[in-house]
N, C-alpha and C positions, 0 to 999 in steps of 0.2 A: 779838209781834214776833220773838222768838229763835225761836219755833216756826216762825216763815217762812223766816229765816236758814238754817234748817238743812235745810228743804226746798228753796231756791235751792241753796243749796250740790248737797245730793245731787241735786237735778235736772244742777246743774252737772256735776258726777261722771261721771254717767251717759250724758250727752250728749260730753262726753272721752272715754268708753269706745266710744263707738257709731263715734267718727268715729276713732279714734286707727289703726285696722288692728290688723298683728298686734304682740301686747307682749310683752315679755320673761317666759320662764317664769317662773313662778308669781304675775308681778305682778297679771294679772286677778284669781284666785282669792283674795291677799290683799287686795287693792280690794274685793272680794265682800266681804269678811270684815269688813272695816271698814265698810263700808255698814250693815250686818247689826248689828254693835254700836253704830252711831249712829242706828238705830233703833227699836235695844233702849232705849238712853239718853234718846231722844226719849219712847217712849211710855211710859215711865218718870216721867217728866216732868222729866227732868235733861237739859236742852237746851244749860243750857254744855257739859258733857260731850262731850253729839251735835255742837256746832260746832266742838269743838275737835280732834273727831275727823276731823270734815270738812273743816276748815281743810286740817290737815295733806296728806291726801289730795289735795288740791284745790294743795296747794305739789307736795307727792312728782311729780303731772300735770306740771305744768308744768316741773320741773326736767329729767322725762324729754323732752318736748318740744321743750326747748332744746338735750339731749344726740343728739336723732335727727337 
C-alpha cells in the first residue's frame, strides 16, 4: 500500500512537470533530484521516507502553482 503511495505520488510529480511549462531556475533539476532519492528510499524499502519526500514535492508544486 505505501509502496503505491509513493508511486501515485511520483506519477503525480511527474505529470506536474510535463504540463507546468517553463520553471524557475534550478527548480526542475532539484525536483529531479528529489525524485531520484525517493526512489533511492523506495527501493530501499523505506517507503515512509520515499512519501515524505514526495509529499513535500508534491506541496512545494502546488505552492508554485498558486504563485504563477
Amino acid at each position: 500500500m505505501a509502496d503505491d503511495l509513493v508511486a501515485i505520488n511520483i506519477q503525480k510529480i511527474e505529470d506536474s512537470m510535463a504540463t507546468a511549462g517553463e520553471m524557475p531556475t534550478g527548480m526542475e533539476a532539484a525536483i529531479n533530484e528529489h525524485l531520484n532519492r525517493a526512489r533511492a528510499a523506495q527501493a530501499s524499502g523505506n517507503d515512509a521516507e520515499a512519501i515524505a519526500i514526495t509529499s513535500k514535492v508534491l506541496e512545494q508544486l502546488e505552492e508554485a502553482e498558486k504563485r504563477a
